[in-house]
C-alpha positions in Angstrom: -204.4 57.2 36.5 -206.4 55.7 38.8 -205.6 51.7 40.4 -204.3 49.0 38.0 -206.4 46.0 37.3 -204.6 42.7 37.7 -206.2 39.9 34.7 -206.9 37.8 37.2 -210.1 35.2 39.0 -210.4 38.3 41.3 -211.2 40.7 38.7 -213.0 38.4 36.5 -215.2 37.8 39.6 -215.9 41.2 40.4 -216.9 42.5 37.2 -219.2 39.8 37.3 -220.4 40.2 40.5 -221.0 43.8 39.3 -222.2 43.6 36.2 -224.8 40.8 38.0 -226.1 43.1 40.2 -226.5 46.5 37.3 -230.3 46.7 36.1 -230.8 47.4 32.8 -232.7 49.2 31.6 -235.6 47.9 29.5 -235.7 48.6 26.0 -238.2 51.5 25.3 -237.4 52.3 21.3 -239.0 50.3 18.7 -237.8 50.3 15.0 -234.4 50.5 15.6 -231.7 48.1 14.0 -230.4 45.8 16.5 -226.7 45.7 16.8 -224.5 44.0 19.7 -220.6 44.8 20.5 -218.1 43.4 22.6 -216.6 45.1 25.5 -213.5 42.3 25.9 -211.5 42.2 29.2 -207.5 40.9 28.2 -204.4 40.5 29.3 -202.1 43.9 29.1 -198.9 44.9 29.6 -200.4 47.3 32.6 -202.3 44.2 34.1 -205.4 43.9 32.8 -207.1 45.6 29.5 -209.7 46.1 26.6 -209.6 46.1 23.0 -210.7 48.5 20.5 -210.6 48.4 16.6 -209.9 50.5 13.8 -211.9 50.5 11.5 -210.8 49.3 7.9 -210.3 52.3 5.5 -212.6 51.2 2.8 -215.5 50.8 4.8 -218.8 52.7 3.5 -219.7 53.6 7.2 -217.7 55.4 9.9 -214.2 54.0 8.4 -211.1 54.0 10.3 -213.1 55.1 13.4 -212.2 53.8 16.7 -214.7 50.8 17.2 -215.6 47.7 19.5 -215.7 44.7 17.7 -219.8 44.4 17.0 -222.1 44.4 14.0 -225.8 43.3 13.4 -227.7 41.2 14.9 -228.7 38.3 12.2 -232.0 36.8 12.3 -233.4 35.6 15.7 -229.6 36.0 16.9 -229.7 37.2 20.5 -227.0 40.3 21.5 -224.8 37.6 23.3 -224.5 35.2 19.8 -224.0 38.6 17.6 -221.0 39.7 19.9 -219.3 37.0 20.2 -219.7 36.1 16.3 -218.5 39.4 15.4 -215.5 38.8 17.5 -214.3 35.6 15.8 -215.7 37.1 12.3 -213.6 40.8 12.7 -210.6 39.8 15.1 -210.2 35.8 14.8 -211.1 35.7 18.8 -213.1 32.6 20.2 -214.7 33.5 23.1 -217.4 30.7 24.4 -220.8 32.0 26.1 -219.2 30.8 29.4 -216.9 33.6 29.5 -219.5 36.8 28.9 -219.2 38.3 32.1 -222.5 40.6 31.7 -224.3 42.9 29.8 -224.8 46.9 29.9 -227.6 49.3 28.4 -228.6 49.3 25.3 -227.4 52.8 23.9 -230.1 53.9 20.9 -227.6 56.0 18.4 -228.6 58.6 16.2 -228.0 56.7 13.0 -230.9 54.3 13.8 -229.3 51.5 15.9 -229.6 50.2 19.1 -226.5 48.8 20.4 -226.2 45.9 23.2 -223.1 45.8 25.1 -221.3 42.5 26.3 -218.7 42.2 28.3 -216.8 39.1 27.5 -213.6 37.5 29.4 -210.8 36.7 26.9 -208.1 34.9 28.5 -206.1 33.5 25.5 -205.8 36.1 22.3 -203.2 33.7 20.8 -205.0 33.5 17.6 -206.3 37.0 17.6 -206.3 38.7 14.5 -207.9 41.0 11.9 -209.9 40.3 9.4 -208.5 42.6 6.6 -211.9 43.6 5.2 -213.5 44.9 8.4 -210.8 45.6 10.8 -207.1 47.7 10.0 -205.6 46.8 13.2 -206.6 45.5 17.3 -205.3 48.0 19.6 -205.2 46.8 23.6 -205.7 49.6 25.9 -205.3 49.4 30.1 -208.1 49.2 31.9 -207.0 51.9 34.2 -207.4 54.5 30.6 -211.0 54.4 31.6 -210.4 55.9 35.5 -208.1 59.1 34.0 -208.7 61.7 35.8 -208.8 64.5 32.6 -211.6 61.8 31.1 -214.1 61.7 30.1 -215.1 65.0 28.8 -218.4 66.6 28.6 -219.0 69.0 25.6 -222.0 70.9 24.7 -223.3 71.8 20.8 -225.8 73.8 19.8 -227.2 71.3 17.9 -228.5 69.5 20.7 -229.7 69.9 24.8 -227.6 66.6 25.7 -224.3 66.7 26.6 -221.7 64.9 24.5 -219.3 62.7 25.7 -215.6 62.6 24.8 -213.2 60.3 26.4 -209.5 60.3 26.0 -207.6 57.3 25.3 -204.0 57.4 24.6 -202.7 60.4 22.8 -206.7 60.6 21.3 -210.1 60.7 21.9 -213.3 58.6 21.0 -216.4 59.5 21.0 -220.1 58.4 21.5 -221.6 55.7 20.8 -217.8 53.7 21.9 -217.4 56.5 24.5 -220.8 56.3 26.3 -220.8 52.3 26.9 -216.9 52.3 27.6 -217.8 54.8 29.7 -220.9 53.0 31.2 -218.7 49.8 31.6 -215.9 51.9 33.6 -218.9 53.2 35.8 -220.9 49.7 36.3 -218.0 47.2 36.3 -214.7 49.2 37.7 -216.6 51.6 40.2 -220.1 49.9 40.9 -221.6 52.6 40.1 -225.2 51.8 38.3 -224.6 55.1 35.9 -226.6 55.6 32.9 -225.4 56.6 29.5 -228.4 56.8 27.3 -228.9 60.5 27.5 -225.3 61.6 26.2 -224.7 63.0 22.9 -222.7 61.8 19.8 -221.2 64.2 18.0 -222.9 65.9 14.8 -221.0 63.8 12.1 -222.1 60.9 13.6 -225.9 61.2 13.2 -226.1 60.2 9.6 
């Protein structure tokens, strides 16, 4: 299962340090949507976790998908703003700009978006809730779910020369695009390892 993560200064400071240090990459493709989600480091039960949404039933797009709280960027909104107003908006979480922690690669989907991740420090979830018309429930995984040692898998389709990335969680799996940056953040913030994600593949359903 890999070492547990205490929510602690210790860890805060080290995926900082980390995440300080990671180079992203620039951003090469044009004409996609911009979209921003929130990778959010909480208190768990195991020591220290992140949360993941599922998505609400009724929604036109990807419904009741596993899902990082995130959405689109509005106006001149930078990816930090959109993250952090798509946390309060979909989960009732306040998280001020002090406590983003850093930022990953931007991961261009197939569907015509390019996603910023932001990894955001969330000490008091209190208030946390979801908002009924975006979100069907918050789930709270350990951090140490992303150093399994049967995760993440690699799968190849003949649709495609790129590998595609599953990773177990739980009892189930998500897959790209939630897969490659958790799995980018595991890499760059748990390991400090600068691994990039932009060439794995999302599975065939999801290109549309």
């Amino acid at each position: 299962m890999g070492m547990s993560h205490i929510f602690n200064a210790e860890l805060r400071e080290n995926i900082n340090s980390r995440l300080s240090r990671f180079e992203r990459l620039p951003e090469t493709q044009s004409g996609l949507k911009r979209a921003a989600v929130a990778i959010t480091v909480v208190p768990h039960e195991a020591g220290a976790g992140f949360l993941l949404t599922r998505r609400a039933p009724r929604l036109s797009s990807h419904a009741s998908q596993w899902a990082l709280p995130g959405g689109r960027l509005d106006g001149a909104e930078t990816a930090i703003e959109a993250a952090l107003r798509e946390l309060e908006e979909e989960i009732s979480l306040r998280v001020p700009a002090s406590d983003v922690l850093g930022r990953l690669d931007d991961y261009p989907t197939r569907s015509g978006y390019l996603i910023s991740p932001v990894v955001v420090w969330a000490e008091d979830v209190a208030a946390m809730k979801p908002n009924p018309g975006e979100v069907a429930s918050i789930h709270s995984f350990a951090l140490s779910e992303l150093e399994r040692e049967d995760s993440p898998l690699f799968l190849t389709i003949p649709e495609s020369e790129r590998p595609v990335i599953r990773l177990l969680l739980g009892g189930g799996h998500v897959h790209a695009p939630t897969a490659a940056v958790l799995y980018q953040f595991a890499e760059v913030a748990l390991r400090g390892r600068a691994t990039r994600v932009t060439d794995l593949e999302q599975p065939v359903w999801a290109w549309k």
